[in-house]
N, C-alpha and C positions, 0 to 999 in steps of 0.2 A: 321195313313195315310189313306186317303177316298180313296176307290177303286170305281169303275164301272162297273159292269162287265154282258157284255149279253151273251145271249143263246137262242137257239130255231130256228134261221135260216134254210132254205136246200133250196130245189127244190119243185115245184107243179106245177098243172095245172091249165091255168085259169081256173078263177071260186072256185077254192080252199081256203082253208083256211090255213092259222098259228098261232101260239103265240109264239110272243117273251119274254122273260124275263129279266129283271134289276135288277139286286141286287146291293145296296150301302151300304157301309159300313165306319167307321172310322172317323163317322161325330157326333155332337154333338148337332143340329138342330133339333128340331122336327116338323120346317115346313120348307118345300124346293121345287123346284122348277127341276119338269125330265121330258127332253123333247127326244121324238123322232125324231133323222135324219134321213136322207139318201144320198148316193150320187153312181149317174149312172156314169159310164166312159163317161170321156168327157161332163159330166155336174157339176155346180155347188150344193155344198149339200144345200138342203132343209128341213125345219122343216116340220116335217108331224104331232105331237101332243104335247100334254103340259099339266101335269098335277098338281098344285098346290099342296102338301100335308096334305097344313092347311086347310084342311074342302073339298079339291078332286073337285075342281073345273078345268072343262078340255077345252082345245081349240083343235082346227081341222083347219087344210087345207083343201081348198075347192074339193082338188083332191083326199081326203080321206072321207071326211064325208061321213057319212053313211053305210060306208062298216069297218071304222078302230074304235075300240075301246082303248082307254087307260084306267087303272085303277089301283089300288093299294092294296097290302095285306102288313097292318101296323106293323100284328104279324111278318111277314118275312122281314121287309123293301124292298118289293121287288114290281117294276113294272112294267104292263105286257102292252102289245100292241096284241090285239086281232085282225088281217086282215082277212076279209074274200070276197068273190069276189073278191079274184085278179085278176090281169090284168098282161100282160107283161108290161106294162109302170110302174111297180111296184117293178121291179127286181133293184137290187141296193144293196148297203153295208149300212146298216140300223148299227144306232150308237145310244146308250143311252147316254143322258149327263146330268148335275146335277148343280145350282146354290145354294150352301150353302153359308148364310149368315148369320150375328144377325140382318142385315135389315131385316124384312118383304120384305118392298118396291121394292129391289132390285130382290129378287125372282118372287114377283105376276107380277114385269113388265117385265119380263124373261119369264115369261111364257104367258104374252098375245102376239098376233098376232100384227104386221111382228116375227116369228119368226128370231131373229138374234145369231147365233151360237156364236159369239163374247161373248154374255153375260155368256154364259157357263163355268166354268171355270175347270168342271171335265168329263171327255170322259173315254167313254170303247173301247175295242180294236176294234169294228165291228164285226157284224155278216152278210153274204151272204144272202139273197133272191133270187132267181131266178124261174122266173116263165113263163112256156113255154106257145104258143099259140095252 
């Protein structure tokens, strides 16, 4: 059974930093497709990164670049979301998701820009961010 499962969320102050973490499991894929959400009360969830696993190719939303990293530790299957400069417009239920496929195809275009949640078909339960001004 594929799990999903994050960790790493709390509270900070702008300008602060976190890491999140994702760990997957239960899959049989050795390349796949983990994207970072989010969703604010009373807004729609948004893709904030995306990281291919076959070779760690990553996209960005434009409301994060530069301040968010994505990246991967292969030995752990596990991966992480490095924020730093946050912002209060940053607070939200941040979600790790997963497209496992035998397509390649189906993954590398899951993972490029528009982020579309739809393509996702594995979720973790949410981790909290919130981040005061």
């Amino acid at each position: 059974q594929v799990q999903v499962v994050e960790s790493g969320g709390g509270s900070v102050q702008a300008g602060g930093s976190l890491r999140l973490s994702c760990a997957a499991s239960g899959y049989t894929y050795s390349s796949y497709c983990v994207g970072w959400f989010r969703q604010a009360p009373g807004k729609e969830r948004e893709g904030v990164a995306t990281i291919y696993t076959g070779g760690g190719r990553t996209h960005y939303a434009d409301s994060v670049t530069g301040r968010f990293t994505i990246s991967q530790d292969n030995a752990n299957n596990t991966m992480y979301l490095q924020m730093n400069s946050l912002k209060p417009e940053d607070t939200a239920m941040y979600y790790c998701a997963a497209v496992f496929s035998p397509d390649a195809t189906i993954a590398t275009v899951a993972c490029r820009r528009p982020f579309l949640a739809s393509r996702f078909g594995y979720w973790g339960q949410g981790t909290q961010v919130t981040v005061s001004s």
